[in-house]
NUKOL-328416 format. One record per residue (C-alpha): x, y, z; residue number from 0. Coordinates in steps of 0.05 Angstrom, whole numbers. Layout:
NUFI  X  Y  Z  NUM
...
END
This chain:
NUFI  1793  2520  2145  0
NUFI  1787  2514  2220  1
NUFI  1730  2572  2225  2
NUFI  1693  2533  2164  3
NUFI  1689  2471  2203  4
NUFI  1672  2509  2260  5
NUFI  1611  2546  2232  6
NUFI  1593  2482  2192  7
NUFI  1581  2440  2262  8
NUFI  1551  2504  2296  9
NUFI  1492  2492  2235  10
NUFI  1489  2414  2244  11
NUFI  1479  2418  2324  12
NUFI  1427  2475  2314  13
NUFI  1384  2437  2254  14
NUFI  1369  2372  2297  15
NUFI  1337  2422  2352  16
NUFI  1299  2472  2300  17
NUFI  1273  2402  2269  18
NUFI  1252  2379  2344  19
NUFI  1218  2450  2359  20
NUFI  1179  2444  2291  21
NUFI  1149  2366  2305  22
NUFI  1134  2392  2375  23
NUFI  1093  2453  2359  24
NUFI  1064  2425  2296  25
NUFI  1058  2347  2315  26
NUFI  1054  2353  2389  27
NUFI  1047  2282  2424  28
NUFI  975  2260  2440  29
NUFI  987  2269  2509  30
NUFI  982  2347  2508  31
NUFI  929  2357  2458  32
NUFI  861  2389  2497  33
NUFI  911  2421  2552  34
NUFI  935  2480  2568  35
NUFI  1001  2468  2539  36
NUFI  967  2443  2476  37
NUFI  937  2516  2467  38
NUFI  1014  2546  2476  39
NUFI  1034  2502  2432  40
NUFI  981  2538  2375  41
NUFI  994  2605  2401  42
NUFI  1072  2595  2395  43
NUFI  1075  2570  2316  44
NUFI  1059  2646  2302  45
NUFI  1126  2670  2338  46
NUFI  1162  2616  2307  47
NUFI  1138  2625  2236  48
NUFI  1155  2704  2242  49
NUFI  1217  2687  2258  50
NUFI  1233  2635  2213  51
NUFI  1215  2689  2155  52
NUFI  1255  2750  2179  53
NUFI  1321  2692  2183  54
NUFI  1302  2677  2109  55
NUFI  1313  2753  2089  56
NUFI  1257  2760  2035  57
NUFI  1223  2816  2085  58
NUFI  1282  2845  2106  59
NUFI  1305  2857  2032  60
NUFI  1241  2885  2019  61
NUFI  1236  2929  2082  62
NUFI  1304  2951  2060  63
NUFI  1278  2971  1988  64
NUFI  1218  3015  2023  65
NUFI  1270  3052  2063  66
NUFI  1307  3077  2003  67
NUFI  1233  3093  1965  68
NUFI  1207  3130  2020  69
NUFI  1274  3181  2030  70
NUFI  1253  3198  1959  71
NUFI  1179  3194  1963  72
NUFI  1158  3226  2037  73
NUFI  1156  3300  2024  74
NUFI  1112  3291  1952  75
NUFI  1064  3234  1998  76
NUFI  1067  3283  2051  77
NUFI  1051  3345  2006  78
NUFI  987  3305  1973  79
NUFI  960  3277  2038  80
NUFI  965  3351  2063  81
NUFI  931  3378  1996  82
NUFI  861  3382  2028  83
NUFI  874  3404  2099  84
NUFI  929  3453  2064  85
NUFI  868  3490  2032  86
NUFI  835  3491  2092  87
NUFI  891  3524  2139  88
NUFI  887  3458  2179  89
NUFI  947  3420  2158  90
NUFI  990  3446  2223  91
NUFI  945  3395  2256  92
NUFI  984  3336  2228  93
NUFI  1047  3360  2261  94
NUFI  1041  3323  2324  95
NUFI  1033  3267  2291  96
NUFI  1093  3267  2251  97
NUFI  1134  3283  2307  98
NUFI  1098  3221  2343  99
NUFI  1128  3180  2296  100
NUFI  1193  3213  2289  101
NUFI  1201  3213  2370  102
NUFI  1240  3156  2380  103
NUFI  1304  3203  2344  104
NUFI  1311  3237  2416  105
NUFI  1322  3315  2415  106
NUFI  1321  3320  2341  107
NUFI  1255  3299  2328  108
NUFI  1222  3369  2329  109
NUFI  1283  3395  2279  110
NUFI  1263  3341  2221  111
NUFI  1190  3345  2236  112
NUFI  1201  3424  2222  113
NUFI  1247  3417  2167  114
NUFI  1197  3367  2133  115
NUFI  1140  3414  2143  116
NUFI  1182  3468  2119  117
NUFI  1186  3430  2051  118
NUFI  1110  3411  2042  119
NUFI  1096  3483  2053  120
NUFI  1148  3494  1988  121
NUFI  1112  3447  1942  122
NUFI  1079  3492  1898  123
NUFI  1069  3482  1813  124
NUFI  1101  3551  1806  125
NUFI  1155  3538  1845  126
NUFI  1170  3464  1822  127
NUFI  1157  3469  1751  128
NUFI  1132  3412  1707  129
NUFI  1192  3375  1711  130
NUFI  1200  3376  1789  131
NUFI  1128  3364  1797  132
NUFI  1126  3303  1752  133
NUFI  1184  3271  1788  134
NUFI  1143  3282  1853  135
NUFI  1086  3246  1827  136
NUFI  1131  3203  1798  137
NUFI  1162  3181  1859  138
NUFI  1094  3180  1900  139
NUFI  1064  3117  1847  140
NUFI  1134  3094  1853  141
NUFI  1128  3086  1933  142
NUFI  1056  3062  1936  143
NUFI  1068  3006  1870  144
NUFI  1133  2983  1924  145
NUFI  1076  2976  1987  146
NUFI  1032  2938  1941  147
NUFI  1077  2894  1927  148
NUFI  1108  2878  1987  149
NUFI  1033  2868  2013  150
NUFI  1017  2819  1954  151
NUFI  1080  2787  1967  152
NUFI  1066  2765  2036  153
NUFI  989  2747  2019  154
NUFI  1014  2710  1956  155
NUFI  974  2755  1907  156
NUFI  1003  2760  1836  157
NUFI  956  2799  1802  158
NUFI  969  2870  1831  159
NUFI  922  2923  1824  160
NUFI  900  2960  1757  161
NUFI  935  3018  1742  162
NUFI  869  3062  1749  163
NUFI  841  3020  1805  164
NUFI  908  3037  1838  165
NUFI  901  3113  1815  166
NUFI  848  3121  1843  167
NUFI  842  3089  1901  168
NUFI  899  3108  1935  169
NUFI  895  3185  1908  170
NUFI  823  3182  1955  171
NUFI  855  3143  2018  172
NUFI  910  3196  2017  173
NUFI  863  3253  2010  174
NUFI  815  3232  2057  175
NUFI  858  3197  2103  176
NUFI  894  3261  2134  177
NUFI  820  3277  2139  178
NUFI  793  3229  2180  179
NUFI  867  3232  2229  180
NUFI  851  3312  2243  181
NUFI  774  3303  2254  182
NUFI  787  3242  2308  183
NUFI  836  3285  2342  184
NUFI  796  3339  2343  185
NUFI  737  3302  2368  186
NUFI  791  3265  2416  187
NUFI  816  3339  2450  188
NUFI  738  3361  2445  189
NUFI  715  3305  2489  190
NUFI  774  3318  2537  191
NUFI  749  3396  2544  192
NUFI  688  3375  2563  193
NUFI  660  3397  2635  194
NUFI  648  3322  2640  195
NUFI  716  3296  2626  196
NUFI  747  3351  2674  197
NUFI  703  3333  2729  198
NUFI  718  3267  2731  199
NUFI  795  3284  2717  200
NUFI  787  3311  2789  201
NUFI  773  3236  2825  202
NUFI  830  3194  2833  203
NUFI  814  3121  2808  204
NUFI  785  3166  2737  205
NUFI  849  3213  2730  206
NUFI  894  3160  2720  207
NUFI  856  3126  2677  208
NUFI  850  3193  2634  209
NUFI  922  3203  2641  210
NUFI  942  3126  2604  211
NUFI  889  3130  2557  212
NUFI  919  3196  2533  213
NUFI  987  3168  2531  214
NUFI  965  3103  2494  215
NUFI  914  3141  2444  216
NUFI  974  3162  2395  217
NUFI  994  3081  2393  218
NUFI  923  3064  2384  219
NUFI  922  3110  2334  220
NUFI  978  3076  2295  221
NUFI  945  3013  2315  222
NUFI  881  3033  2272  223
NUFI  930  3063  2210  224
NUFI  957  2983  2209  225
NUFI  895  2949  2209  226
NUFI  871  2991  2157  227
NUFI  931  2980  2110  228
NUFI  931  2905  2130  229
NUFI  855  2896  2104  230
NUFI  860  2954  2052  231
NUFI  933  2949  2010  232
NUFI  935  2873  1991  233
NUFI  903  2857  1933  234
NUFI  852  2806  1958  235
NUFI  792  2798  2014  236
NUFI  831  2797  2080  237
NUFI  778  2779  2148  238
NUFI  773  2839  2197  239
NUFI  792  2800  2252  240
NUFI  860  2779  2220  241
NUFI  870  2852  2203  242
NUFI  857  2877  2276  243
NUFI  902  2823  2307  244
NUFI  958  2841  2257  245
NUFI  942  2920  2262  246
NUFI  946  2911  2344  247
NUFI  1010  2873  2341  248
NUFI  1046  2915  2292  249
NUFI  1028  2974  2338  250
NUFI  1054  2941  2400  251
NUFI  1119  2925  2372  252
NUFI  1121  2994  2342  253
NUFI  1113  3021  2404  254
NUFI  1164  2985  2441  255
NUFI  1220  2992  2385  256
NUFI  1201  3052  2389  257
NUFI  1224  3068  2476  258
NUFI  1277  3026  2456  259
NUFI  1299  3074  2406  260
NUFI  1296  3129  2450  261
NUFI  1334  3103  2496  262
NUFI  1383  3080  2451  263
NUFI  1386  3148  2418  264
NUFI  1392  3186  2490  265
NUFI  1456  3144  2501  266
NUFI  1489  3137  2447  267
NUFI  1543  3191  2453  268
NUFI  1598  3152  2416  269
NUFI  1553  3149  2353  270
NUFI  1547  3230  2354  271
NUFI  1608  3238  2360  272
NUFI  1640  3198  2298  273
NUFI  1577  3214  2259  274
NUFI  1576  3286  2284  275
NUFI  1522  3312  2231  276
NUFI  1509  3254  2195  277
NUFI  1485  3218  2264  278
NUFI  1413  3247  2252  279
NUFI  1404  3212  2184  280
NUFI  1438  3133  2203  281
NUFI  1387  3145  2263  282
NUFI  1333  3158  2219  283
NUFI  1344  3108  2165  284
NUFI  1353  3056  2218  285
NUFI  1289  3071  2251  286
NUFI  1254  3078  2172  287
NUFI  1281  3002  2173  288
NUFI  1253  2976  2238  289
NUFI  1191  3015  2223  290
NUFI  1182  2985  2153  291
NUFI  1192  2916  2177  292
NUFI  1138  2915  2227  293
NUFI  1090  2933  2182  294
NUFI  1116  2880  2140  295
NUFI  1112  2827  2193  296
NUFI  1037  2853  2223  297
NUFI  1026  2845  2149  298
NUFI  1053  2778  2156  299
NUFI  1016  2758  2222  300
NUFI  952  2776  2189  301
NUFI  965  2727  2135  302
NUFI  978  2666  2170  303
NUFI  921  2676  2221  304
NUFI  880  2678  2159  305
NUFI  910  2622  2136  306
NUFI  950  2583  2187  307
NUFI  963  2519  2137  308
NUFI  1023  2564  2125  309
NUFI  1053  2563  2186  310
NUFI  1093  2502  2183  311
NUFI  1122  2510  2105  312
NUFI  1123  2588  2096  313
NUFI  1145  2610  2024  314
NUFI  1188  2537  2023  315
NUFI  1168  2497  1969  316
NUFI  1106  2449  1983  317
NUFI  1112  2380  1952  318
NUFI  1059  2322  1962  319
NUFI  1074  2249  1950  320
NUFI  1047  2203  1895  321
NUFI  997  2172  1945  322
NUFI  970  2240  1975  323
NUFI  965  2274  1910  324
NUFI  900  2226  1893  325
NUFI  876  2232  1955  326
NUFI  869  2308  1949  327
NUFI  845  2303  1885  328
NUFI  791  2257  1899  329
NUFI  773  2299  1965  330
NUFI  774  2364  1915  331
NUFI  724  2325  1868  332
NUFI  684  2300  1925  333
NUFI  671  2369  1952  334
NUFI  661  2401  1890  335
NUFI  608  2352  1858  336
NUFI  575  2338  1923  337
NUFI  570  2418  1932  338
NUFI  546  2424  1864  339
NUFI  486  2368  1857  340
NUFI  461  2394  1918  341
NUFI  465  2469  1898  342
NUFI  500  2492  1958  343
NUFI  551  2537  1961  344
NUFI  610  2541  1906  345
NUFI  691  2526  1919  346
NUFI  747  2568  1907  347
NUFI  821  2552  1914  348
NUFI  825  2583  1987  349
NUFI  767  2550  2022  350
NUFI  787  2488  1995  351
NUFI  864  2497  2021  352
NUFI  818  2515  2090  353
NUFI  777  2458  2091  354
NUFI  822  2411  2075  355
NUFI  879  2442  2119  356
NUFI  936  2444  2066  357
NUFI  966  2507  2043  358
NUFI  945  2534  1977  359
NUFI  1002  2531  1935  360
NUFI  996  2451  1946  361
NUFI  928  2449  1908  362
NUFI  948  2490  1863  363
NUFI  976  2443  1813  364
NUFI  930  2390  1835  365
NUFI  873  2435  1815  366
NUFI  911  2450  1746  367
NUFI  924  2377  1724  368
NUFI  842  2373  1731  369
NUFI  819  2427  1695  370
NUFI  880  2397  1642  371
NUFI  840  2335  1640  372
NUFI  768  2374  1630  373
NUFI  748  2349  1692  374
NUFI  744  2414  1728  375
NUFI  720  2481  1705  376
NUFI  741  2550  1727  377
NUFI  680  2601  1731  378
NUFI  666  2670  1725  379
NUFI  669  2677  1804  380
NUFI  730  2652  1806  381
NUFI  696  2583  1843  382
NUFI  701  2515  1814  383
NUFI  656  2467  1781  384
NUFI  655  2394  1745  385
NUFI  674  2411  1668  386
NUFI  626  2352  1641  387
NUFI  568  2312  1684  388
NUFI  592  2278  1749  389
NUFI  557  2208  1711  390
NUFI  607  2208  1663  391
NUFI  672  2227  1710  392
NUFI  706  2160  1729  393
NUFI  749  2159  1794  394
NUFI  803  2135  1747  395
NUFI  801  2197  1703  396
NUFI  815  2233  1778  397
NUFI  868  2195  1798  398
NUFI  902  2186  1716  399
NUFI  897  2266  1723  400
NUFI  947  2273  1789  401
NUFI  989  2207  1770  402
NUFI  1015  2228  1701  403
NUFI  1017  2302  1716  404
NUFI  1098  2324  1706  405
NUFI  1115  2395  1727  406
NUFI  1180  2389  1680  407
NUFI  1206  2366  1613  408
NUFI  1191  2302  1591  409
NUFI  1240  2247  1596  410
NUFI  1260  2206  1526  411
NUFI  1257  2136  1523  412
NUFI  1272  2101  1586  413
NUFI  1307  2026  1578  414
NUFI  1253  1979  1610  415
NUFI  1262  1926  1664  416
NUFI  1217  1861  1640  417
NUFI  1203  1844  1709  418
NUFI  1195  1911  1743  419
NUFI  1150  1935  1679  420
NUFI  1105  1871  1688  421
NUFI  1099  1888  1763  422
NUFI  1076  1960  1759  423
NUFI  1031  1939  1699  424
NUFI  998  1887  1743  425
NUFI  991  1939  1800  426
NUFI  967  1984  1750  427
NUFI  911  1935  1719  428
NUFI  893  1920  1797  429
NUFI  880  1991  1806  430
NUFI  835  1996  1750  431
NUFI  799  1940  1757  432
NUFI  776  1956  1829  433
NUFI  750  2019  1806  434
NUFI  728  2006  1733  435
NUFI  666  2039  1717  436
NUFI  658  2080  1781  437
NUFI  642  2150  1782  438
NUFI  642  2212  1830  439
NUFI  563  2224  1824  440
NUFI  572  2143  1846  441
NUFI  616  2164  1902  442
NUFI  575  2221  1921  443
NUFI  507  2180  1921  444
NUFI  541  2121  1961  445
NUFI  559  2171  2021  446
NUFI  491  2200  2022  447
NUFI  460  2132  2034  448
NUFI  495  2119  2085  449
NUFI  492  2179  2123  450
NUFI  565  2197  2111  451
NUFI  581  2269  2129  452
NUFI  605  2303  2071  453
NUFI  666  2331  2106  454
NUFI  739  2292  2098  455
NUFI  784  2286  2155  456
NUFI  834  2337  2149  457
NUFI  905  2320  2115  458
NUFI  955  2304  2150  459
NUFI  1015  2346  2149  460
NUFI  1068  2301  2165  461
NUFI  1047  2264  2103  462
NUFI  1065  2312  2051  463
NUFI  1129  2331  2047  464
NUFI  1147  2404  2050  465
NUFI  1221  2433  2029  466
END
């Protein structure tokens, strides 16, 4: 009992500061805002939401399940993304990269990075058979279905690929990809032969430079393999520059797990010797892990600089009050009519959650209890439009919409209170009557006369409340 009690106050003293951190970096005082340590503030939610996620577990379980896919899946992926430069007599030129990555394992890096090219060279039909070869390709959809959906996981995608869209598309990248890796660095060790190059190799401020930007090209490298997945893998549109800034940052953090790793590797006699053999694979599954869940956090990074109305609630469940539920809906409405008389552009589900500066899965439901009441339509495009003529939409059709929405079962009968009943009906009748016979082309037309900009104030977050 004495250790429960103990770990039980440990929690409470740490929740009233984790609460503190969160209001400062999300509702910093008035004071700071326009400053310099306004700007950290920004810059530091990103930190602070990574972490928050990796405490959760839902990426480490899922880096975990890629580990175990890719000890079954990285000599078939190998052996495929090979296939092409195989035929050519070029796929020795891969090597160095593999041992790139597999450097942080110390001295044995150049013994798996043989051993592994030892078994691609082996994969042959005649020497597999049907069976053998079909559990390769078996366990090559296997690996790439798991990285799909750890991407759409962290992007909130549901809909995953098609299984021929996915077929195909990821049959070309790993055909092509090897490709592109041997012509850049071939073109890389061509430009460094050049007369040009080796002159200025010769001057000292230009042979140091030479000298970091070949030690950095292999991590720059690994930096452009990131972005590529990051804006490639998920199933949905993902910006370029929320790609590269993920991409960058996965590949610094590779980088340096990946010195520390070598280091820790070079000193860790005590592990060789109660391991002995085995030390070789817990090294390499370990660094598998840390390698997996980078990607997964770059992946991560991306997301919420794409969409930073995530930072604050994560994958926690998003819950808006009574009173901010019709005020989204009648901003949603708003935009979408306003938008729509005057033929500009259309609204989907994300640039409304960006424009509005609440996450997604908050409108979400919102967006469902309208089209529920035929007041919103879903188009081809996947953008939104009124279902029926803004004339004949009444702002109290908007707001009956959000108010008797109920995500769960319906309650029975519920005993009634004569005076309570008569207040809320009185409240109720109030509300109506102030807006009888109003409608959003009304509301729409009013702001345009008087030179209101069409653009709410954002929501503010500390009036929804987020679990």
């Amino acid at each position: 009992m004495p250790p429960q009690r103990t770990h039980v106050t440990l929690l409470e003293m740490i929740a009233p500061l984790l609460s503190r951190l969160e209001c400062w970096l999300f509702e910093p005082p008035e004071s700071i805002i326009g400053r310099p340590l306004w700007k950290l503030t920004r810059i530091l939610r990103y930190p602070y939401a990574l972490i928050r996620d990796i405490t959760r577990g839902e990426l480490t379980l899922r880096a975990m399940s890629l580990v175990y896919t890719t000890l079954l899946s990285i000599v078939p992926i190998i052996a495929l993304s090979f296939s092409v430069l195989k035929g050519l007599g070029y796929h020795r030129e891969l090597e160095p990269v593999l041992y790139s990555f597999l450097e942080p394992l110390g001295d044995r890096a150049y013994e798996v990075t043989s051993q592994v090219m030892g078994f691609v060279d082996n994969v042959r039909g005649g020497v597999l058979g049907s069976i053998g070869l079909m559990f390769l390709l078996y366990t090559l959809i296997s690996t790439v279905q798991k990285v799909e959906e750890s991407f759409n996981f962290v992007w909130r995608v549901e809909q995953p690929r098609s299984f021929g869209r996915r077929f195909s598309e990821y049959l070309s990248v790993m055909v092509v990809g090897p490709t592109v890796i041997v012509a850049a660095l071939g073109l890389i060790a061509t430009l460094a032969s050049t007369s040009f190059v080796q002159t200025l190799s010769e001057y000292r401020p230009f042979d140091t430079v030479l000298l970091v930007l070949g030690k950095i090209t292999p991590y720059l490298l690994v930096s452009g393999v990131f972005t590529f997945m990051y804006g490639f893998v998920p199933n949905t549109s993902v910006r370029l520059r929320a790609a590269l800034i993920g991409g960058v940052s996965a590949g610094a953090a590779w980088a340096f797990s990946g010195m520390v790793m070598a280091r820790f590797v070079s000193g860790a006699t005590t592990t060789a010797v109660i391991y002995a053999g085995f030390a070789i694979v817990i090294v390499a599954l370990i660094w598998l892990y840390v390698s997996w869940l980078i990607l997964l956090l770059g992946a991560q990074l991306a997301f919420y600089v794409q969409n930073p109305q995530y930072l604050r609630p994560g994958r926690g469940l998003i819950s808006l009050n009574s009173s901010m539920r019709e005020r989204v809906a009648l901003s949603i409405m708003y935009l979408i009519v306003n938008d729509y008389r005057s033929a500009q552009h259309r609204w989907t589900v994300n640039r409304l959650a960006e424009h509005l500066d609440l996450p997604g899965a908050a409108l979400t439901p919102i967006m469902d209890a309208l089209e529920k009441r035929k007041l919103l339509l879903l188009a081809e495009d996947d953008t939104w439009v009124p279902a029926r003529d803004p004339h004949a939409i009444e702002l109290i059709d908007v707001l009956d919409a959000v108010r008797h929405d109920t995500a769960g079962p319906r309650l029975g009968k519920v005993r009634d209170i004569a005076p309570a009943v008569e207040a809320a009906r009185t409240a109720e009748h109030a509300l109506q009557n102030s807006l009888k016979g109003k409608t959003m082309a009304e509301l729409v037309e009013e702001a345009q006369h008087s030179h209101v900009v069409p653009t709410p104030r954002a929501i503010e977050s500390n009036t929804a409340s987020r679990g």
